[in-house]
N, C-alpha and C positions, 0 to 999 in steps of 0.2 A: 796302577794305583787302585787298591780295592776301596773300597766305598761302603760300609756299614744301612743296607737302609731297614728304618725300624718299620713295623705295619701296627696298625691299632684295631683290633678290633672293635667293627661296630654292629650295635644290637639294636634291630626294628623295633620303633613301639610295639606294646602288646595292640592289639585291637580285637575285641570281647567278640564274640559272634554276635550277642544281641544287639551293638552297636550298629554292625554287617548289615545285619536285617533291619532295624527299624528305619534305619537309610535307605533302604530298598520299597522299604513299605511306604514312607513319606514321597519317594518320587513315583511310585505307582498313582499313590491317593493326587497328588499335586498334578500327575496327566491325567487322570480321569475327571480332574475339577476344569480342565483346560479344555478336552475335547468335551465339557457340556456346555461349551460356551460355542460350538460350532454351530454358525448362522444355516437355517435350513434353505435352499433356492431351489427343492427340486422341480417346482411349481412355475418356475420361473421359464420363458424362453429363451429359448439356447442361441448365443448369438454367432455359431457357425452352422451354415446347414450347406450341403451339398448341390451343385449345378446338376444341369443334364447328365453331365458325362462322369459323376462321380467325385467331382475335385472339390475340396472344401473351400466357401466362403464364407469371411467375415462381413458381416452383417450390418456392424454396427459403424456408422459412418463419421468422419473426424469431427469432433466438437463434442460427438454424446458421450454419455457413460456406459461403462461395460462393469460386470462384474464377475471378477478372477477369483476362483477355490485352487489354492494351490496346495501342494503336497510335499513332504521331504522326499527325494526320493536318492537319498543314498544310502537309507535301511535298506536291510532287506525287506519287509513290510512298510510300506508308506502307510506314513501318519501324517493325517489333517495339519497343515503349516497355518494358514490364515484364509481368510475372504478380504478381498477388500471393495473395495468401488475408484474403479481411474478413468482419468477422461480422455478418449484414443483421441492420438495427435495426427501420427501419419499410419501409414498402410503401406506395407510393401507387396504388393499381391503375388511377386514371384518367390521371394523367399520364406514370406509368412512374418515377418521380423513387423512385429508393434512399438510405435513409439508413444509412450503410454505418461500421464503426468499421477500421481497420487495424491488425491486429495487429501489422504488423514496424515502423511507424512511431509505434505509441499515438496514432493521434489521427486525429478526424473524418474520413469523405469521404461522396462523394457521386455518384452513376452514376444512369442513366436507361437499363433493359431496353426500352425502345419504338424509342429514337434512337439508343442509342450500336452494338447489332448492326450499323445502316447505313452505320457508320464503321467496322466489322471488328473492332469489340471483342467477345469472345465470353467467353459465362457456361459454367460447370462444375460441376458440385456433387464435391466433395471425395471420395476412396473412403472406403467405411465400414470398410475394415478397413487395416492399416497407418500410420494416422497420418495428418498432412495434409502431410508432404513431400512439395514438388513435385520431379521427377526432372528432372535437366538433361541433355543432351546428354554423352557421355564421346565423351572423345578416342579419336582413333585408329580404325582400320577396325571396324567393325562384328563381331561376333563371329558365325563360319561356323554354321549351323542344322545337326543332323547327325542326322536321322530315328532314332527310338528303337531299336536294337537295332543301329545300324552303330556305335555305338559302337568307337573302335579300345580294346581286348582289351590290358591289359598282358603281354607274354613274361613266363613264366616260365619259370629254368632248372631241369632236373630229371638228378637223381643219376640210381645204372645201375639201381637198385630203382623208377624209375617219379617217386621220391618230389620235390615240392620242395624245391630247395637254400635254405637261412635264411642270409640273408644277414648277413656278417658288420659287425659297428660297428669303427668307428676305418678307420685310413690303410690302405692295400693293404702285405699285406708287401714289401718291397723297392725301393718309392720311392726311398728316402732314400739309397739304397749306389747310391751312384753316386760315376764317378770324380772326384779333384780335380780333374782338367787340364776335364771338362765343363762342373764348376760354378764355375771359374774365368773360363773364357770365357763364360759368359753373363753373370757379371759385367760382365765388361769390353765386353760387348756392351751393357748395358742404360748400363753409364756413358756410353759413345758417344751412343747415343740420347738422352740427357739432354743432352750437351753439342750438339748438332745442336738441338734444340727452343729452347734459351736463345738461341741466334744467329738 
């Protein structure tokens, strides 16, 4: 028995190249807004450090806090995943296997100080003074270092006696007297500007 079967062709949306790209450009802009957000610890003590004989110990003893920078690492380039702060529960000192609680998520996890350093996840021990805020990146240039004593010096002004002038509160006398035909055209100066900005 033959059997008729019909096919349909089907046709892909178009999809514009500039579509392509701004897509591309949005998830670039959106991880580079994410890793500014990557808290700095390098300052921090490391909370593995090495015995006599080379083998690695965990530091941080059950109860306290630790703080975990972890990584993706099934790119080929690892990228920054998160920090966080957990409070280690147990310790298994033969296999390395953490049992860790999460405070910003309330619930279980679980790390290994042997294997996951060789994935670029790195341990911290929290400061003992200030709290356990981790400090994030701030926007904006960096703020200039200025060696103790170049401080720039506020001018002060001084009367004919030597003496500093006290500076007065409120408006400077004679702001405000100014003529009409001035404060007429800046009126009509700023309305212009109004009307140019709507168009």
């Amino acid at each position: 028995m033959e059997t008729n079967e019909s096919t349909q062709e089907f046709t892909a949306p178009d999809v514009s190249e500039y579509d392509s790209i701004s897509s591309i450009l949005d998830n670039e802009a959106k991880e580079r807004a994410r890793l500014a957000q990557k808290p700095i610890i390098d300052a921090l003590e490391d909370a593995i450090e090495l015995d006599e004989d080379g083998v690695p110990v965990f530091t941080v003893p059950p109860g306290e806090k630790v703080i975990i920078e972890r990584f993706r690492t099934v790119l080929r380039d690892p990228a920054w995943l998160d920090t966080k702060v957990y409070t280690v529960e147990t310790i298994d000192g033969v296999t390395g296997n953490l049992m860790l609680w999460d405070d910003e998520g309330k619930c279980h996890a679980m790390s290994n100080y042997l294997t996951a350093p060789k994935r670029g996840y790195r341990f911290k021990v929290p400061p003992a003074k200030g709290g356990l805020h981790i400090q994030g990146r701030k926007r904006g240039r960096p703020r200039k270092l200025v060696p103790i004593g170049q401080e720039a010096q506020p001018t002060v002004q001084l009367d004919e006696n030597g003496q500093p002038i006290k500076k007065k509160r409120g408006r400077p006398a004679g702001v405000k007297n100014r003529p009409k035909e001035v404060v007429q055209a800046e009126k009509r100066a700023k309305l212009e500007a109004k009307k140019v900005k709507k168009k």
